[in-house]
ZAKOL-411816 format. One record per residue (C-alpha): residue number from 0; residue in three letters; x, y, z. Coordinates in steps of 0.001 Angstrom, whole numbers, always signed. Layout:
BEGIN
PT   seq   type         X         Y         Z
PT   NUM    ALA         X         Y         Z
...
This chain:
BEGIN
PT   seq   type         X         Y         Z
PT     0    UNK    -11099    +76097    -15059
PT     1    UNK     -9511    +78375    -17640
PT     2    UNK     -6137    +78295    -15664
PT     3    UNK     -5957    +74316    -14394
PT     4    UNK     -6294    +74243    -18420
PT     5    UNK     -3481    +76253    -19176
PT     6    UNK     -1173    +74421    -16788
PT     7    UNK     -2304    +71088    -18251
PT     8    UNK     -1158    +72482    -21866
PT     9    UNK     +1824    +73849    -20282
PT    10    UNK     +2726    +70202    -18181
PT    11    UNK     +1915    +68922    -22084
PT    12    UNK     +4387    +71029    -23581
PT    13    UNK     +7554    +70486    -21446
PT    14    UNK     +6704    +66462    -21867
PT    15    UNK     +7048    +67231    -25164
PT    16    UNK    +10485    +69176    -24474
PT    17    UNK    +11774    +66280    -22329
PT    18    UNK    +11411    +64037    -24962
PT    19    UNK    +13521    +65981    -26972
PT    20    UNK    +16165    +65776    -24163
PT    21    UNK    +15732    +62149    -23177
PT    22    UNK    +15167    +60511    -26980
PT    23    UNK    +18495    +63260    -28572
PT    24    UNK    +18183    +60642    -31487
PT    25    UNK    +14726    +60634    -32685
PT    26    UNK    +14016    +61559    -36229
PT    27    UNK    +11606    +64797    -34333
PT    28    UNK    +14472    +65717    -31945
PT    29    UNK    +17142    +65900    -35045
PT    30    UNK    +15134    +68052    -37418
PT    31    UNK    +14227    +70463    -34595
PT    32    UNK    +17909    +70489    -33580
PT    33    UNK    +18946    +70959    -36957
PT    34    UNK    +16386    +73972    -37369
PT    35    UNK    +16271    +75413    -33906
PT    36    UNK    +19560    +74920    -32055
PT    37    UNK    +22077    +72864    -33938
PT    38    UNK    +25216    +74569    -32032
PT    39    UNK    +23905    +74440    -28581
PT    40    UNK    +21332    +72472    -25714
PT    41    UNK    +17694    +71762    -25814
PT    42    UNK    +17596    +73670    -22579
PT    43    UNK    +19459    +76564    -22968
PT    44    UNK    +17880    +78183    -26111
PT    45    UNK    +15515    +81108    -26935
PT    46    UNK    +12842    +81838    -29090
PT    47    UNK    +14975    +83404    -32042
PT    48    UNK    +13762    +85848    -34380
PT    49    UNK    +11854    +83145    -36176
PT    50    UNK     +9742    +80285    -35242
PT    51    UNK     +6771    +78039    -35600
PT    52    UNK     +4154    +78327    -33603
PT    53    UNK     +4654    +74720    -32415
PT    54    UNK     +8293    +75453    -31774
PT    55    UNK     +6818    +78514    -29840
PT    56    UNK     +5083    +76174    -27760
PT    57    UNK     +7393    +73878    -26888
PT    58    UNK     +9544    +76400    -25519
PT    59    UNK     +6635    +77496    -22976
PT    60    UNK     +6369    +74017    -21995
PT    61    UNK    +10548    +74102    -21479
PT    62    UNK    +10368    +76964    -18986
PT    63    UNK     +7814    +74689    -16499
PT    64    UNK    +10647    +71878    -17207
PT    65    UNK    +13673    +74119    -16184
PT    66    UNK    +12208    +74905    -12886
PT    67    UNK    +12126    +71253    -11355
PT    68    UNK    +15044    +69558    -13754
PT    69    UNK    +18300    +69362    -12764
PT    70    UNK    +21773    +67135    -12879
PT    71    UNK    +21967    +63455    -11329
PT    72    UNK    +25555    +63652    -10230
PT    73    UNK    +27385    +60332    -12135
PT    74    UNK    +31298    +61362    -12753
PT    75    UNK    +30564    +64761    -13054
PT    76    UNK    +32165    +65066    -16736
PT    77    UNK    +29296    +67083    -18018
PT    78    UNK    +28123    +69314    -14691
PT    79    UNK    +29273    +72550    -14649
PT    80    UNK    +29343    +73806    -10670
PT    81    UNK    +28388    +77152    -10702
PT    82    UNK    +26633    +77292    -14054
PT    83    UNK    +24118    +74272    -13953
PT    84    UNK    +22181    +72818    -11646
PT    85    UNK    +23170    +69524     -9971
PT    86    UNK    +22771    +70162     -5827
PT    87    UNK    +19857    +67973     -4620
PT    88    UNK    +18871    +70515     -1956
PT    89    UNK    +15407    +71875     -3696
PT    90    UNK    +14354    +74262     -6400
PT    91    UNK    +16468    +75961     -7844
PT    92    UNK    +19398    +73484     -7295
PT    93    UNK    +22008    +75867     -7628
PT    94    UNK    +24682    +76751     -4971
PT    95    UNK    +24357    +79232     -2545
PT    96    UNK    +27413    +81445     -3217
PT    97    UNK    +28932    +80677     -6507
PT    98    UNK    +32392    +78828     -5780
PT    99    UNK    +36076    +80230     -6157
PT   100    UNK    +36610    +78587     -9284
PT   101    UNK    +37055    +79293    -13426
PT   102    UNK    +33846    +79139    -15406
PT   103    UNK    +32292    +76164    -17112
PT   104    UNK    +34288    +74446    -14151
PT   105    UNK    +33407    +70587    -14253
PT   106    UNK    +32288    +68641    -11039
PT   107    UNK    +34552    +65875    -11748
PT   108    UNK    +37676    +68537    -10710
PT   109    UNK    +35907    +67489     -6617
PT   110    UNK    +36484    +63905     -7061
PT   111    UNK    +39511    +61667     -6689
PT   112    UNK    +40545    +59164     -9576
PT   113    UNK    +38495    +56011     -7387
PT   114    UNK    +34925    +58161     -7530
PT   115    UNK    +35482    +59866     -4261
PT   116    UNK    +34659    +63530     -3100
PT   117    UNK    +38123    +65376     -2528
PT   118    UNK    +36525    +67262     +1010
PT   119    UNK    +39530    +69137     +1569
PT   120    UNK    +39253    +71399     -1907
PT   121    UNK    +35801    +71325     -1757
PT   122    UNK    +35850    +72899     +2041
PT   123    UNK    +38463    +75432      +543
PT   124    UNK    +35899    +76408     -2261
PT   125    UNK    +32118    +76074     -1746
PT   126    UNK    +30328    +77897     +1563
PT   127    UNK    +30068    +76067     +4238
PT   128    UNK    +25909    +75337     +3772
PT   129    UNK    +26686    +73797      +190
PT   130    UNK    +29373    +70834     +1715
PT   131    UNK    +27430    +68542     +3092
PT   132    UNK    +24716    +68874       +24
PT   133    UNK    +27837    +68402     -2373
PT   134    UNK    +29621    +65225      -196
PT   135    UNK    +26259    +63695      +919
PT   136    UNK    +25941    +62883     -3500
PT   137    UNK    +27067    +59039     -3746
PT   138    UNK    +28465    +59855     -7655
PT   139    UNK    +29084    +56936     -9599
PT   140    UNK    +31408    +54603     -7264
PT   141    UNK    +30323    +51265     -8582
PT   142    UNK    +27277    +52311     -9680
PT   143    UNK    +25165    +50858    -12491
PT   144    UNK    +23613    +53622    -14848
PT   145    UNK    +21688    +51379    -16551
PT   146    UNK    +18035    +49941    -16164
PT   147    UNK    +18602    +46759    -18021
PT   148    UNK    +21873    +45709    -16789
PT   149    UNK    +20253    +46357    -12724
PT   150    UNK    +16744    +43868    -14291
PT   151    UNK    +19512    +41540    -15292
PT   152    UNK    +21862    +41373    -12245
PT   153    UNK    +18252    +41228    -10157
PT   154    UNK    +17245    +37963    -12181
PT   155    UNK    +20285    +36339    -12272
PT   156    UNK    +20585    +36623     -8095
PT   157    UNK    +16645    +36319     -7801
PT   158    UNK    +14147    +32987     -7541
PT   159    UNK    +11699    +33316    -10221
PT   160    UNK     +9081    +34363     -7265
PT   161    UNK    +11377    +37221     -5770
PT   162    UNK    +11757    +38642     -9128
PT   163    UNK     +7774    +38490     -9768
PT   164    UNK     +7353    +40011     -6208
PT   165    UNK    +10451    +42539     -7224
PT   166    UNK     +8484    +43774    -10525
PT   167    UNK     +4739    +43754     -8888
PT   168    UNK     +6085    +45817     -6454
PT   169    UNK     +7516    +48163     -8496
PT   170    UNK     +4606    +48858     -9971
PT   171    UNK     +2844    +49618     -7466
PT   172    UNK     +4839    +52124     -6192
PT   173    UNK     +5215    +53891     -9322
PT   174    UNK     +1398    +53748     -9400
PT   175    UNK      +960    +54984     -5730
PT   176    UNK     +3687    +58079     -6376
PT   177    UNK     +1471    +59243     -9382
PT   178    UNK     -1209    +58977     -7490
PT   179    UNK      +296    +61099     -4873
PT   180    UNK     +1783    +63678     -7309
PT   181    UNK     -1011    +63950     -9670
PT   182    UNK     -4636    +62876     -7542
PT   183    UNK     -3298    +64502     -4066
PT   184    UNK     -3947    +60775     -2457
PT   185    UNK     -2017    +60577      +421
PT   186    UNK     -2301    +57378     +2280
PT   187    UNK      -444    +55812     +5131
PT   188    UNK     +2574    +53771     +4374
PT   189    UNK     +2389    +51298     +7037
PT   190    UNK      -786    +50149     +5802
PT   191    UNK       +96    +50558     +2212
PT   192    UNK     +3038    +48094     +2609
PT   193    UNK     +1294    +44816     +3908
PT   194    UNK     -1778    +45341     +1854
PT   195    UNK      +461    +46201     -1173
PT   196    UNK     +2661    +42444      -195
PT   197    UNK      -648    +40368       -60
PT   198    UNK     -2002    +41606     -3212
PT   199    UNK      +798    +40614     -5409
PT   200    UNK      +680    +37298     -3212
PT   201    UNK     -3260    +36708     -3647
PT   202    UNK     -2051    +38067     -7795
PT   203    UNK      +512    +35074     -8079
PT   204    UNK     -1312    +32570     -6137
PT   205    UNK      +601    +32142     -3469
PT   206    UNK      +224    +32238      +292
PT   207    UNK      +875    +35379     +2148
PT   208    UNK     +3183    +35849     +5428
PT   209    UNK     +1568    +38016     +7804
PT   210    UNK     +3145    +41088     +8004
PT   211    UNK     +3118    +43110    +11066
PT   212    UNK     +4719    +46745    +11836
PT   213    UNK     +4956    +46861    +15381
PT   214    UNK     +8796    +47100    +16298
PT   215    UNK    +10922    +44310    +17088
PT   216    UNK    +11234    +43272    +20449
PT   217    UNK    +14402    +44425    +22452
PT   218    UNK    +15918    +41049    +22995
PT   219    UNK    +16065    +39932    +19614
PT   220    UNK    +19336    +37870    +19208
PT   221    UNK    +21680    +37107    +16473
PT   222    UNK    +20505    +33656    +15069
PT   223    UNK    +22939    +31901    +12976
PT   224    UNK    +23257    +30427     +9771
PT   225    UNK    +23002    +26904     +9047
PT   226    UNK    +27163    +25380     +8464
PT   227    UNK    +28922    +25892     +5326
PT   228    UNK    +26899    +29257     +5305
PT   229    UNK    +28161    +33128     +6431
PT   230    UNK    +25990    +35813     +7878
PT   231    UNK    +26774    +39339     +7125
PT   232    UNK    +24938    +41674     +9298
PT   233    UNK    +24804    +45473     +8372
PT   234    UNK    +23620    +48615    +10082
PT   235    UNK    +23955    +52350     +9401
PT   236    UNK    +23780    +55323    +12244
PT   237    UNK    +22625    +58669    +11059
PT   238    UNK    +23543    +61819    +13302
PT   239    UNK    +20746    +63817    +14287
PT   240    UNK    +21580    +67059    +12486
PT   241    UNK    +21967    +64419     +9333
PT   242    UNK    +25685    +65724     +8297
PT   243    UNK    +27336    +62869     +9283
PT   244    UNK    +26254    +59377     +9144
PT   245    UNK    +28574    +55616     +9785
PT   246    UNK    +28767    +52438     +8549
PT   247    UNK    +29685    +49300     +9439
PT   248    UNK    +29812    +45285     +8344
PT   249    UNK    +30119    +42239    +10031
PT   250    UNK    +30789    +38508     +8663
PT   251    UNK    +30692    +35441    +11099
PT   252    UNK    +30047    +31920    +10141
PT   253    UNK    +27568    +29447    +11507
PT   254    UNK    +29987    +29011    +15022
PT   255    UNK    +28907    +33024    +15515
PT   256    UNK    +33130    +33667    +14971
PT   257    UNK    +34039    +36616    +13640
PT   258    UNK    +35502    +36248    +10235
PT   259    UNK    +36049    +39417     +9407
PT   260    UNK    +34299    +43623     +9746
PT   261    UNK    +34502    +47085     +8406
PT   262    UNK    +33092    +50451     +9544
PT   263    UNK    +33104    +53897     +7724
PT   264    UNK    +32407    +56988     +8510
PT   265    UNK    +31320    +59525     +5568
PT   266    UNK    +29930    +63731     +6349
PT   267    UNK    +27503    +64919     +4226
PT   268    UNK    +23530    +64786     +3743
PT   269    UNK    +21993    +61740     +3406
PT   270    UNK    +18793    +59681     +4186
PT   271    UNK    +18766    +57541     +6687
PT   272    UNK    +17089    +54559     +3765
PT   273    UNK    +20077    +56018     +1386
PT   274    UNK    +22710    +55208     +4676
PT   275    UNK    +21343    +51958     +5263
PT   276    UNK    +21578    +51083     +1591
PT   277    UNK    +25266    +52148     +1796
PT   278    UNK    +26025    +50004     +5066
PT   279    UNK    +24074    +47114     +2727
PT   280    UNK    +27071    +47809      +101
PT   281    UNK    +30045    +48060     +2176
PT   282    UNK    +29194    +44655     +3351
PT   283    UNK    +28391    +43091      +211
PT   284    UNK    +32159    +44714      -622
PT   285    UNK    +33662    +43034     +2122
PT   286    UNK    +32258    +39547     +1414
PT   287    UNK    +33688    +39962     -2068
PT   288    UNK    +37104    +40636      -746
PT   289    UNK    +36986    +38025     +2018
PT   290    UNK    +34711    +35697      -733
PT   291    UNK    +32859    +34499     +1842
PT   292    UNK    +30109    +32664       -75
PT   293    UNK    +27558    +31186      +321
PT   294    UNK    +26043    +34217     +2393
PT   295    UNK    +23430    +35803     +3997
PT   296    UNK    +22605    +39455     +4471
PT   297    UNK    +20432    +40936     +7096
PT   298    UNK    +19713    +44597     +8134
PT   299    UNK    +17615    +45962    +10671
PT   300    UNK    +15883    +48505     +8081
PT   301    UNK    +12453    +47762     +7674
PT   302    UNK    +13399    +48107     +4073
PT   303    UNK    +15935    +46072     +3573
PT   304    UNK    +15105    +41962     +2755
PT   305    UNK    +17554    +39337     +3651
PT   306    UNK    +19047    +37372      +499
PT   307    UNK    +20588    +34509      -107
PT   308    UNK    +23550    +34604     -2389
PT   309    UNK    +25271    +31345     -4187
């Protein structure tokens, strides 16, 4: 008992501490900046010679924080590569063997001017089990970095039911991954899903489809849209060691002619939800090149939803 309570002071602590590192410009963060590190980072400080007790424990809250924190990759302007940590490989997120360059390098020095990873200095530099952690990072190519401008762009391409059925569901799997992480409730997802689907449904009124997670049948055929409309059908192919994974896009109109495709092929670490996603965004690229509208996507991830686009 006397230890779970220690850990729940410490978990207390480093909330505190993140606060300090998420909210920079709170009236608490600035005076404890001003008094306790005003040259340097929240997370890279000592005790000092002199401190508060409540500073005191804030700091042992901090060193439960540094062991599971690390960088989300954006343009790399602010990651250092062999001082910080910013690989998404596990705890503790640094490299394996420090690379061949200067210190207090910056990550953006791997990337091309359009976003890209340049592979050929980074296979020069980094050992060879750090590449595909460092290439399989999707950086900021087109990325939005911002929660309100992704609720906005969903609601202006959403019905007023989608985006209900968008934000019900969200909740409920931020409820059902604290669950997980702080009850040890571990249920399984293929029930999880449909039951999670008809309770917003029964929540909003409406009438639920029935949803069923057998797999598709093998002689499922393309179907297509109605005229005046495009289809744009996307897949992804992972490799089985998951260092390489491909792309590809496909737009033909209501007549089933091809209008026009695109296929990629990327190396590096990635999910096969995450590759699927990216074959989703290659094709929504392509239709905006081609402007092919109106359109509709469709994937053969269980995840992905097919959308109609004006």
């Amino acid at each position: 008992m006397v230890a779970h309570l220690e850990d729940f002071n410490q978990a207390f602590l480093a909330k505190q501490g993140w606060k300090l590192v998420t909210h920079p410009d709170s009236l608490l963060a600035q005076t404890l900046k001003a008094l306790y590190y005003p040259h340097t980072d929240f997370l890279q400080i000592g005790a000092g010679t002199w401190c508060s007790n409540i500073w005191r424990g804030i700091l042992w809250g901090s060193e439960l924080l540094s062991k599971g924190i690390r960088w989300s990759v954006s343009d790399g302007s602010k990651v250092r590569i062999n001082e910080d940590k910013w690989l998404p490989r596990g705890a503790p997120f640094h490299l394996r063997i420090p690379a061949t360059v200067p210190p207090n390098t910056l990550v953006k020095t791997l990337m091309k001017d359009n976003g890209e990873w340049d592979s050929e200095s980074i296979e020069e530099r980094f050992h060879e089990d750090d590449i595909p952690w460092i290439l399989g990072i999707q950086g900021s190519r087109d990325k939005m970095t911002d929660l309100t401008e992704f609720l906005i762009y969903m609601k202006q391409k959403s019905s007023k039911e989608e985006m209900e059925t968008f934000m019900g569901l969200s909740w409920l799997v931020w409820n059902q991954r604290n669950q997980r992480i702080f009850q040890n409730k571990k249920i399984s997802y293929n029930n999880w899903t449909p039951w999670a689907i008809d309770l917003i449904s029964n929540t909003l009124q409406r009438t639920s489809t029935k949803i069923t997670t057998t797999k598709p049948s093998q002689n499922i055929r393309w179907i297509p849209p109605k005229p005046g409309t495009y289809m744009l059908n996307c897949d992804a192919a992972v490799s089985k060691n998951n260092q390489h994974f491909a792309l590809a896009a496909v737009i033909r109109d209501h007549e089933g002619l091809l209008i026009s495709a695109e296929a990629e092929h990327h190396t590096g670490l990635v999910s096969v939800l995450l590759a699927e996603i990216s074959a989703i965004k290659l094709g929504l690229q392509l239709v905006r090149s081609q402007q092919t509208k109106p359109f509709i996507t469709a994937s053969d991830s269980s995840s992905a939803q097919c959308t109609k686009f004006g």
